[in-house]
N, C-alpha and C positions, 0 to 999 in steps of 0.2 A: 484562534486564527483571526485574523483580520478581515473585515466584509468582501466578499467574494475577488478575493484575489483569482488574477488567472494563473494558475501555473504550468510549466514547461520540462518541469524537472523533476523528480524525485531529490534532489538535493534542494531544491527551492520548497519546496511544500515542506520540508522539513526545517531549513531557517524560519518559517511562518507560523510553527509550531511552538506552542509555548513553552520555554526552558526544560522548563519540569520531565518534560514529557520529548522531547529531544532524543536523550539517552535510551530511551525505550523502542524509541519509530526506527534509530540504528542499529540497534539490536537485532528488530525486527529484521532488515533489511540485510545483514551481515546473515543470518539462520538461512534465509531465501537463496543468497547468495552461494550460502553453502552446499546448500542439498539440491540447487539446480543452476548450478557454472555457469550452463550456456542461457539460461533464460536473458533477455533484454528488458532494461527497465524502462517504464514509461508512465504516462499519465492518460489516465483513461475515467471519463466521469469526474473529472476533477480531483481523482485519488491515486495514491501511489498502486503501482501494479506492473506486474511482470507475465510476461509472455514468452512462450517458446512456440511458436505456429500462430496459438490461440490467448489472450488473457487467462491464465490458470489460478492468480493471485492479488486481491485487492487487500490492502489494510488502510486506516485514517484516525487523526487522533479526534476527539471531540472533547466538552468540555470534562466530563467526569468518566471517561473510558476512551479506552483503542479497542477499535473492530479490524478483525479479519475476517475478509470474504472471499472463499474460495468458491467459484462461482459452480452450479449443481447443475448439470443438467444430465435425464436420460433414468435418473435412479431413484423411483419412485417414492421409497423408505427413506432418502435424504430430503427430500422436498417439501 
């Protein structure tokens, strides 16, 4: 990724991604899209993420891995 790009889009943050790693972040983003239709996507902390009321879903590529963050709260044992 290039030094602190702002982005606006989940399709922007994904052109800033390095080739390689492209095909995986849409992947990512097609699974999300499948198993929850109505979520809206967005940028939230500077990472790709999807909301349905609330943020339920961040992912990001980095240099030697992609994370997903499904954000935890309330459940002691995931914490």
């Amino acid at each position: 990724m290039a030094a602190n790009p702002k982005f606006t889009t989940i399709d922007d943050y994904i052109a800033h991604a390095a080739a390689n790693v492209r095909p995986v972040l849409k992947k990512i983003r097609a699974i999300v899209k499948a198993v929850a239709p109505r979520a809206q996507e967005t940028i939230s902390y500077q990472l790709p993420a999807f909301r349905q009321g609330r943020v339920f879903f961040y992912f990001a590529a980095f240099k030697a891995h992609i994370g997903v963050y499904p954000p935890v709260k309330g459940d002691a044992a995931l914490l």
